[in-house]
N, C-alpha and C positions, 0 to 999 in steps of 0.2 A: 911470614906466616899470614899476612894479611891478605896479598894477593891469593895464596893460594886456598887461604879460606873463601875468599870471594869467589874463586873460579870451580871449590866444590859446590859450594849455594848455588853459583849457577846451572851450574850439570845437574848438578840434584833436581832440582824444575825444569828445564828441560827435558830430563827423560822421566819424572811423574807426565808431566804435559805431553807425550809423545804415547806414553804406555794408558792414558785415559782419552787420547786420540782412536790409540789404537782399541778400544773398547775394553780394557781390562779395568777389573770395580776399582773403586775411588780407596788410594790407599795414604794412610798419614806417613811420611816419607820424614824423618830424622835426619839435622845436619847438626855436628858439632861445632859450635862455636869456641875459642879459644881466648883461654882469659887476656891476652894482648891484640886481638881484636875486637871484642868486646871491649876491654878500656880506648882502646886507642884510635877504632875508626867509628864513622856513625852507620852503624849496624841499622839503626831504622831507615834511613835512607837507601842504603844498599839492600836490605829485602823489598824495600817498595818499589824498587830500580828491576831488581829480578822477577818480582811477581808480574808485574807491567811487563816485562820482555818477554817472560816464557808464558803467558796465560796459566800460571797452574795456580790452582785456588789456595787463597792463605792459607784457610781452615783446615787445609791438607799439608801445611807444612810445622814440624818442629823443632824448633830449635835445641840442642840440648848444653845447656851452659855448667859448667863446675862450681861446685861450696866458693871454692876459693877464687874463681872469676868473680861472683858476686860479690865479695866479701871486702876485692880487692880497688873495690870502683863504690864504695858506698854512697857515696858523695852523687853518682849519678841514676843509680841502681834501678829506683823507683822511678825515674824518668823516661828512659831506657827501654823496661818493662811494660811501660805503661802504653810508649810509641809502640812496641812491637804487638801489645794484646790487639790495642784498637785497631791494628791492620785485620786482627783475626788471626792471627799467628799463635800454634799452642808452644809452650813454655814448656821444658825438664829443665830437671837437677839432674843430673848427670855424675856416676858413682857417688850416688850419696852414704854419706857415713865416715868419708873418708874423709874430709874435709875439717875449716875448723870454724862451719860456720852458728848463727846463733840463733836458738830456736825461736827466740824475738822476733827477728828478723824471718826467721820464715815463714812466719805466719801473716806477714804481713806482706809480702809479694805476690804478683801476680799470676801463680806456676801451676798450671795442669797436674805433672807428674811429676814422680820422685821415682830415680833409679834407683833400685839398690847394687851398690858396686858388688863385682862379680867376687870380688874376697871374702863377701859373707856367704855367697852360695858354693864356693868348691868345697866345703870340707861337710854340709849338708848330706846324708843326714848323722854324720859320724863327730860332731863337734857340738854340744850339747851351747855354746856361747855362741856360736855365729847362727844356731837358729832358732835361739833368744832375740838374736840384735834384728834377724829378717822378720818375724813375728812381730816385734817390736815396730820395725819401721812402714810395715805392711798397718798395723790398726792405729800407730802413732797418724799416718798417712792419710787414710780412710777420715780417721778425727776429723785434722783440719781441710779435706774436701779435694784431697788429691787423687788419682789414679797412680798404680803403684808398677811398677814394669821391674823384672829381676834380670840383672845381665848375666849372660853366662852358662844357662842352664844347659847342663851334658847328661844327667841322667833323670831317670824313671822315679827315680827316689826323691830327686832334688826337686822335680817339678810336682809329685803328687803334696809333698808336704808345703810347697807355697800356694799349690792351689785350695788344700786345708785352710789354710790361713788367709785364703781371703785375695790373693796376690791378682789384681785386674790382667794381665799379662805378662809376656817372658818372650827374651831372646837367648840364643845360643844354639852349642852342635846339636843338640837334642831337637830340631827342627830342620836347619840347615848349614852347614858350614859356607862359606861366602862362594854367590857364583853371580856370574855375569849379567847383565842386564838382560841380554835374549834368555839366560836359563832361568833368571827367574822370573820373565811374562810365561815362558813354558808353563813354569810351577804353578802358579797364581790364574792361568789364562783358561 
């Protein structure tokens, strides 16, 4: 997993770097990071290795780590985090909610955004608890000074009631379903 986490991080900058070559506006490009790579290799040297190769701007890249990646490396956490901000590198949580991490603790990291996992938004707006828990994590969010991103969103309903509430952005079908790098400089271009 490690390898081939590294050789997405690096595509991943290479074709933001290619597609801002190519004149298309400056876009923040998301790479997940995996809780055994995050423990086990040094993740700040390997993005400072790939930003240096591919020229594509930190401030343009983010990383999106899990509850349970963090939770599972406490010991380096803040270290980690800290190497990866100073690059300029933005910070997710990634499905957040699902996890079993401590809200101590996250208030105390260095993290841009908070995902809300895509389990709280499918059953939106017909599940009167799961958008309790997006409401919740949208201004719980806001609170401590993060930007809030929803995964998943597929309809008209799901996306007017998180934009109610406040939700800085959203991914999912309700935009696009996954396409190619040339179809999506088309889309963007």
């Amino acid at each position: 997993i490690v390898e081939i986490g590294e050789w997405v991080l690096r595509e991943t900058c290479r074709q933001g770097r290619q597609w801002l070559d190519a004149g298309l506006p400056p876009l923040t490009l998301a790479v997940n990071v995996s809780p055994h790579q995050f423990r086990r290799s040094d993740i700040c040297a390997l993005v400072a290795a790939v930003l240096s190769e591919t020229g594509f701007p930190a401030q343009q890249l983010e990383l999106e780590i899990t509850e349970s990646g963090l939770m599972q490396n406490q010991e380096n956490v803040m270290t980690i985090l800290n190497g990866l901000r100073v690059q300029g590198v933005r910070l997710a949580i990634d499905d957040f909610g699902t996890g079993y991490s401590s809200l101590a603790y996250l208030k105390h990291f260095p993290l841009d955004v908070l995902k809300i996992d895509k389990s709280f938004i499918d059953d939106i707006p017909f599940h009167q608890d799961d958008m309790e828990i997006a409401a919740t994590i949208v201004a719980m969010g806001h609170i401590l000074g993060f930007k809030i991103l929803a995964e998943g969103v597929e309809t008209p309903e799901q996306l007017a009631f998180l934009l109610a509430k406040g939700c800085d952005s959203y991914q999912g079908y309700i935009k696009s379903k996954p396409v190619s790098a040339h179809e999506f400089a088309q889309i963007i271009g």
